[in-house]
Gaussian input, Z-matrix of N, CA and C with variables (Angstrom, degrees):
# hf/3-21g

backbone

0 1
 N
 C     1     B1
 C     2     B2     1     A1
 N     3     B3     2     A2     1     D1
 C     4     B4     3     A3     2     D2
 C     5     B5     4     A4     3     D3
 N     6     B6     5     A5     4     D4
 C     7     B7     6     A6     5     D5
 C     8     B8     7     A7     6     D6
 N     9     B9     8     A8     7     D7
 C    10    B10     9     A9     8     D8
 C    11    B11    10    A10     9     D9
 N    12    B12    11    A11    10    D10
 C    13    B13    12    A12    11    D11
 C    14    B14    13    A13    12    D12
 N    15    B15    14    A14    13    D13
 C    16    B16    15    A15    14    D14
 C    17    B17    16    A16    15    D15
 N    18    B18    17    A17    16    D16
 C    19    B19    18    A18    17    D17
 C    20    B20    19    A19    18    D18
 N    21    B21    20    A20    19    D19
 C    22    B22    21    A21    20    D20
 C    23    B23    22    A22    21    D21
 N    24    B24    23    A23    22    D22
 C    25    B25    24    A24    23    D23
 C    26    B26    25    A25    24    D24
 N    27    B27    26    A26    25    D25
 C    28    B28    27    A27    26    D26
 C    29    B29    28    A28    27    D27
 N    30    B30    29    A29    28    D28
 C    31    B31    30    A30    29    D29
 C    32    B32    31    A31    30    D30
 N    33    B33    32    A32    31    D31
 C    34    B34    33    A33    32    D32
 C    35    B35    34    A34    33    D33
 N    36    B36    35    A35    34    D34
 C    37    B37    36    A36    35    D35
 C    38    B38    37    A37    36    D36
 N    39    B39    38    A38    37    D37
 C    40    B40    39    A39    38    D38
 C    41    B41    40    A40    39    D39
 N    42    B42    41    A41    40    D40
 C    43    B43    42    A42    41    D41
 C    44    B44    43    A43    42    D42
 N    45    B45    44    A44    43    D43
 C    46    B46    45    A45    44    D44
 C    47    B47    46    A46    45    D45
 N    48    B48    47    A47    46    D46
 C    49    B49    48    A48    47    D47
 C    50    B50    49    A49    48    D48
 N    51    B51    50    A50    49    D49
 C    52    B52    51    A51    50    D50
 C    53    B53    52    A52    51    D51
 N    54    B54    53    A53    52    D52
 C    55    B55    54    A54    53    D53
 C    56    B56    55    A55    54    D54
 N    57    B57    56    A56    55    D55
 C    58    B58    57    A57    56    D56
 C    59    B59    58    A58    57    D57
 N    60    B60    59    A59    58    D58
 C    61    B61    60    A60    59    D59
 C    62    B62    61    A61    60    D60
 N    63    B63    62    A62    61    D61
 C    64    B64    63    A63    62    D62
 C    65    B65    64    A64    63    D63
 N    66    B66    65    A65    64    D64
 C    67    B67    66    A66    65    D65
 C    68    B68    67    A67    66    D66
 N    69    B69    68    A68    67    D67
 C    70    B70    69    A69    68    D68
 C    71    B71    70    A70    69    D69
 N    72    B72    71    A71    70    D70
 C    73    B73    72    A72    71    D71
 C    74    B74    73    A73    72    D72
 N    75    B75    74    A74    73    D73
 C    76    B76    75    A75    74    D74
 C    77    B77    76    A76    75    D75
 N    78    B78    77    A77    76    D76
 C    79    B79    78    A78    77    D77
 C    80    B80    79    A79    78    D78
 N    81    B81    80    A80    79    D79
 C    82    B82    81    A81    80    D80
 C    83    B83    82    A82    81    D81
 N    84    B84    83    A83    82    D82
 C    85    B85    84    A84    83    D83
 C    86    B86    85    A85    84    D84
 N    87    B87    86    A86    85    D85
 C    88    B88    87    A87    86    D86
 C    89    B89    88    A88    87    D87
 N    90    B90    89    A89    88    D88
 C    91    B91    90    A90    89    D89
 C    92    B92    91    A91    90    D90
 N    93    B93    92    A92    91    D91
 C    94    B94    93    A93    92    D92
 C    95    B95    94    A94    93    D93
 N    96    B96    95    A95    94    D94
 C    97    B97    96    A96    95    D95
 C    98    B98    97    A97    96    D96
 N    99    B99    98    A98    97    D97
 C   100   B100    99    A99    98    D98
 C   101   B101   100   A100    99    D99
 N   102   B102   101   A101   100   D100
 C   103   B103   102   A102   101   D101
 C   104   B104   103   A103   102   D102
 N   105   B105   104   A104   103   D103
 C   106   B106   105   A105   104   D104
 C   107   B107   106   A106   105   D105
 N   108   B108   107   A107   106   D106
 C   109   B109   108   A108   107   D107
 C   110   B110   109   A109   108   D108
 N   111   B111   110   A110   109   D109
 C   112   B112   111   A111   110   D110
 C   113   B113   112   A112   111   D111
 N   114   B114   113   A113   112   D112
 C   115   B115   114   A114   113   D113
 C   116   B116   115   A115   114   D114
 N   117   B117   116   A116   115   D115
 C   118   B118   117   A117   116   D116
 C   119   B119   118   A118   117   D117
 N   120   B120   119   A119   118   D118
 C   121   B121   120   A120   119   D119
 C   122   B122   121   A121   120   D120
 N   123   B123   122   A122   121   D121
 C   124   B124   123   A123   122   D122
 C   125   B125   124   A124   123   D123
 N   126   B126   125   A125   124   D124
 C   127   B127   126   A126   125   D125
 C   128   B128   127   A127   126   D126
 N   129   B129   128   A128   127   D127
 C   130   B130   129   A129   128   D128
 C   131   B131   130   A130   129   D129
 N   132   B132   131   A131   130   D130
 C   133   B133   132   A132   131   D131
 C   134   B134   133   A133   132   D132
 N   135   B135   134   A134   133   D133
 C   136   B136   135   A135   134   D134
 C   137   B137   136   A136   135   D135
 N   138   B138   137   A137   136   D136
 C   139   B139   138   A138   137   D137
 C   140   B140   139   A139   138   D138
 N   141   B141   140   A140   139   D139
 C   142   B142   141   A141   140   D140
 C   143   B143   142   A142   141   D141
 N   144   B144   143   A143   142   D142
 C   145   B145   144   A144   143   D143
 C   146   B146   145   A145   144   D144
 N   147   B147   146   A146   145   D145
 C   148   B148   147   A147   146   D146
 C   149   B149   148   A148   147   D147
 N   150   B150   149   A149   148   D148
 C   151   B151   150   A150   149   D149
 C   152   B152   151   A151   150   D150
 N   153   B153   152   A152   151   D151
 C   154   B154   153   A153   152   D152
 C   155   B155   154   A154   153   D153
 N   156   B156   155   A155   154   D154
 C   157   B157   156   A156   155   D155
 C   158   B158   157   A157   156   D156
 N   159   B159   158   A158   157   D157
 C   160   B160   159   A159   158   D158
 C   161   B161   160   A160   159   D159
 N   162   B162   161   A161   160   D160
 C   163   B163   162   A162   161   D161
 C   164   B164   163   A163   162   D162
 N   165   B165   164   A164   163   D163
 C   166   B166   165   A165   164   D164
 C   167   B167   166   A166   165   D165

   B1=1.4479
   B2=1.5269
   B3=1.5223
   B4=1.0525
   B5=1.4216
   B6=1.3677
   B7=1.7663
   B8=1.6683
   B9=1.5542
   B10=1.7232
   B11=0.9935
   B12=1.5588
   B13=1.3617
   B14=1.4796
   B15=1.6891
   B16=1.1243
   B17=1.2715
   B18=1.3742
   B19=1.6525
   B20=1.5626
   B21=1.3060
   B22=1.1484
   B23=1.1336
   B24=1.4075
   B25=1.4210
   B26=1.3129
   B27=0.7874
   B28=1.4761
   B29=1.1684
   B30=1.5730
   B31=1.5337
   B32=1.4037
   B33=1.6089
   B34=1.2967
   B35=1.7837
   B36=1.6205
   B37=1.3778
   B38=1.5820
   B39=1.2773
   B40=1.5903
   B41=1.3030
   B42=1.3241
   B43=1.1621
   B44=1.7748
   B45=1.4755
   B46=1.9789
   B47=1.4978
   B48=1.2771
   B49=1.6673
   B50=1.5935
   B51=1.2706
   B52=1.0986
   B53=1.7683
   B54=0.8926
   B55=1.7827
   B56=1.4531
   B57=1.5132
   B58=1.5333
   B59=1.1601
   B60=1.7288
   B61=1.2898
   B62=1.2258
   B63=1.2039
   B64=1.7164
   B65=1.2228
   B66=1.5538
   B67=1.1917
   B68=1.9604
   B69=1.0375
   B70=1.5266
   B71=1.4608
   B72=1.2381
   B73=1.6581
   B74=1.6004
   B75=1.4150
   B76=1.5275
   B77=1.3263
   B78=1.2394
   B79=1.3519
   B80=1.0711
   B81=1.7492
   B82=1.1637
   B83=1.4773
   B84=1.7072
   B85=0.8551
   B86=1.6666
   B87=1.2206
   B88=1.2159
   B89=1.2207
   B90=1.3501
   B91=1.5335
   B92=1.8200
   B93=1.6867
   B94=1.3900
   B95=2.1066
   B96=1.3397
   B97=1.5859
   B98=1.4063
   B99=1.9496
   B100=1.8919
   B101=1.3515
   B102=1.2344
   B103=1.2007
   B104=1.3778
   B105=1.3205
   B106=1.3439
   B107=1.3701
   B108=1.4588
   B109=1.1165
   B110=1.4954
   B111=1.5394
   B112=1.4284
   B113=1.9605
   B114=1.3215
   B115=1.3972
   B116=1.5457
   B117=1.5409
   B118=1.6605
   B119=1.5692
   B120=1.0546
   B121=1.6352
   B122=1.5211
   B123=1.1678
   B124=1.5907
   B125=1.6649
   B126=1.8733
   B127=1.6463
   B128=1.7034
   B129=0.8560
   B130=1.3145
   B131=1.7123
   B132=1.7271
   B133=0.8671
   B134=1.4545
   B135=0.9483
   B136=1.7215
   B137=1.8058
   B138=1.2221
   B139=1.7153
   B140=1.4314
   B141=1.5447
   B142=1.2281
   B143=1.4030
   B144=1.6089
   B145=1.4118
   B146=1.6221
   B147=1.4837
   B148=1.5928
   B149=1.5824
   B150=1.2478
   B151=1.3523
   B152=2.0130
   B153=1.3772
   B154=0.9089
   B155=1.8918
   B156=1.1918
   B157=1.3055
   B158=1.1860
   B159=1.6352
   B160=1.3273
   B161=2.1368
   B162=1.6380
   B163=1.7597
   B164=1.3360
   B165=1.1359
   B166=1.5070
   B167=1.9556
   A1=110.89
   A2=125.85
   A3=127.93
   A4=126.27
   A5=86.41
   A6=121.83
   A7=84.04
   A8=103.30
   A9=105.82
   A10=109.45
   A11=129.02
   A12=146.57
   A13=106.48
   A14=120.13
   A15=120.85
   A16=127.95
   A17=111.07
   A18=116.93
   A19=98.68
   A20=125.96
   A21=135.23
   A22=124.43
   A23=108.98
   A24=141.47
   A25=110.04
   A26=111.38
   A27=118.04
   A28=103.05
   A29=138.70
   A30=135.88
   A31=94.63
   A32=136.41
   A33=136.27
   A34=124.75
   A35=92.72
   A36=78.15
   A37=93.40
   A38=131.93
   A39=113.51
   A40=112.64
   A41=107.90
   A42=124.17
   A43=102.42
   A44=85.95
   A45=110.50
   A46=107.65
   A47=117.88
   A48=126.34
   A49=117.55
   A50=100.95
   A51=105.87
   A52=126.56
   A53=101.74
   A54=84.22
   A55=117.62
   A56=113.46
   A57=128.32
   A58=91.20
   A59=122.24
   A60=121.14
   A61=128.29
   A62=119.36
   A63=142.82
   A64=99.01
   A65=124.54
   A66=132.92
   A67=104.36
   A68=110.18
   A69=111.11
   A70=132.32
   A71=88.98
   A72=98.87
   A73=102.64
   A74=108.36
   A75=119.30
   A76=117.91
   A77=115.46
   A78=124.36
   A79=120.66
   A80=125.82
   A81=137.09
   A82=119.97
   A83=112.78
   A84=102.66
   A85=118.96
   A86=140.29
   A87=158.80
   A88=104.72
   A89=125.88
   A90=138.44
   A91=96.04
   A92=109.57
   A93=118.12
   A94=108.41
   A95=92.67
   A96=109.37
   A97=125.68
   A98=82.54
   A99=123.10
   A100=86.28
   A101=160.31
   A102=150.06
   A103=115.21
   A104=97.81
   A105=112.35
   A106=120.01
   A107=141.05
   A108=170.32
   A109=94.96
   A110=129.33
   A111=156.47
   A112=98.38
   A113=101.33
   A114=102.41
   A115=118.46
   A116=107.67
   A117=100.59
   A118=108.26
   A119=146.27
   A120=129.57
   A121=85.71
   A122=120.06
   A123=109.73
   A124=142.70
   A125=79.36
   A126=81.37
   A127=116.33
   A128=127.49
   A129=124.55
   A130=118.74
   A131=113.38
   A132=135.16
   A133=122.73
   A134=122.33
   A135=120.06
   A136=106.67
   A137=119.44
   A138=124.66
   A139=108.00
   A140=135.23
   A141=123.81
   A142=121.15
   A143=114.33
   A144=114.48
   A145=126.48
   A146=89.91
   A147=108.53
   A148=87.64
   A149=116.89
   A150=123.80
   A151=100.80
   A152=119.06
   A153=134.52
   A154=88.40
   A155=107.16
   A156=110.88
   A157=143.78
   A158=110.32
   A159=149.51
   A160=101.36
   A161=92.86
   A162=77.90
   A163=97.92
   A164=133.59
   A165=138.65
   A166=83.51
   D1=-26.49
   D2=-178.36
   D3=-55.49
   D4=-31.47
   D5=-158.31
   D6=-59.31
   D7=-65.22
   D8=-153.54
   D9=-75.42
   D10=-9.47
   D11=174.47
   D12=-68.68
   D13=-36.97
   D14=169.78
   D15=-71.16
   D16=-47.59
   D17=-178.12
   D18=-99.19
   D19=69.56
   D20=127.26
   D21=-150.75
   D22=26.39
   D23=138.89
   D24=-73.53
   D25=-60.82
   D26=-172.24
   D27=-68.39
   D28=-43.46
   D29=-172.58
   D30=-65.08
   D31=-39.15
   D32=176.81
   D33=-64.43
   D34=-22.34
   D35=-178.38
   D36=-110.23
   D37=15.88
   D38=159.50
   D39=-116.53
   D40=24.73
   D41=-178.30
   D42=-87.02
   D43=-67.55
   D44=169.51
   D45=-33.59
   D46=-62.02
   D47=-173.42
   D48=-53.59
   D49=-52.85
   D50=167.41
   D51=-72.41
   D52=-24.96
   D53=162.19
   D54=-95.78
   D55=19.11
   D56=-170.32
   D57=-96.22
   D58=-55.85
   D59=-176.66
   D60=-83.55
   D61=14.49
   D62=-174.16
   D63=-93.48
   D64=-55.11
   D65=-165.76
   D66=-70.76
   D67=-29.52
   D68=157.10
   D69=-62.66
   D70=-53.41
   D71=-172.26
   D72=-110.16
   D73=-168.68
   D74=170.28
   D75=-93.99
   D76=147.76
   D77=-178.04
   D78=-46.89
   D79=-23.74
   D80=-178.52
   D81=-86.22
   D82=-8.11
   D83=-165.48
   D84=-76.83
   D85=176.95
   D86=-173.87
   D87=-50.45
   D88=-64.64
   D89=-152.02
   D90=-75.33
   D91=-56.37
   D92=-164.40
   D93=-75.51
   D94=-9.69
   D95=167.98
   D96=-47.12
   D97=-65.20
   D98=175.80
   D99=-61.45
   D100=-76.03
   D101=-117.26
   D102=-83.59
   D103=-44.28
   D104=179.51
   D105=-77.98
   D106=-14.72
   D107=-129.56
   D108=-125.56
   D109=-61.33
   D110=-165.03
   D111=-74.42
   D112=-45.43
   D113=177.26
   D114=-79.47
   D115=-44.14
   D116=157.73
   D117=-51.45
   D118=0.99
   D119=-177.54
   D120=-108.19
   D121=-65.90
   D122=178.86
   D123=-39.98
   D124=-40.28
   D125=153.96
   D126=-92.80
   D127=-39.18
   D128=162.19
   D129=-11.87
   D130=-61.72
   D131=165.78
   D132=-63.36
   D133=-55.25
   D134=-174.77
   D135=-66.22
   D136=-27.26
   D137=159.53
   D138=-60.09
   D139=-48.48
   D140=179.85
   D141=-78.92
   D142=-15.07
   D143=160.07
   D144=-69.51
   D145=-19.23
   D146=-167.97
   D147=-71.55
   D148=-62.70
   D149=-140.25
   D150=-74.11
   D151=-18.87
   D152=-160.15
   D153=-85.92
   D154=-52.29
   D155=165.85
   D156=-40.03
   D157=-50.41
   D158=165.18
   D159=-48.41
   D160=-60.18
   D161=-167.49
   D162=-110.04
   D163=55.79
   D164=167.65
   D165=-88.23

């Protein structure tokens, strides 16, 4: 439980950054690309921990 407790911390705080650096730049840009890209893997991941959880 810790685990998912952790990385959705983490999905929250690159969550924050990235719409920090959105609001600067364009959506298209490079940096807010990576970010968003990095958070689909994070969330990506914390659903398959979920689900692993779910039917244990």
């Amino acid at each position: 439980m810790a685990e998912l407790i952790e990385l959705q911390e983490l999905i929250e705080k690159l969550r924050g950054k990235m719409n920090e650096v959105a609001l600067k730049k364009t959506l298209t840009d490079p940096e807010v690309v990576r970010a968003s890209q990095m958070l689909d893997v994070l969330l990506n991941e914390y659903q398959r921990m979920l689900n692993e959880k779910i039917n244990k």
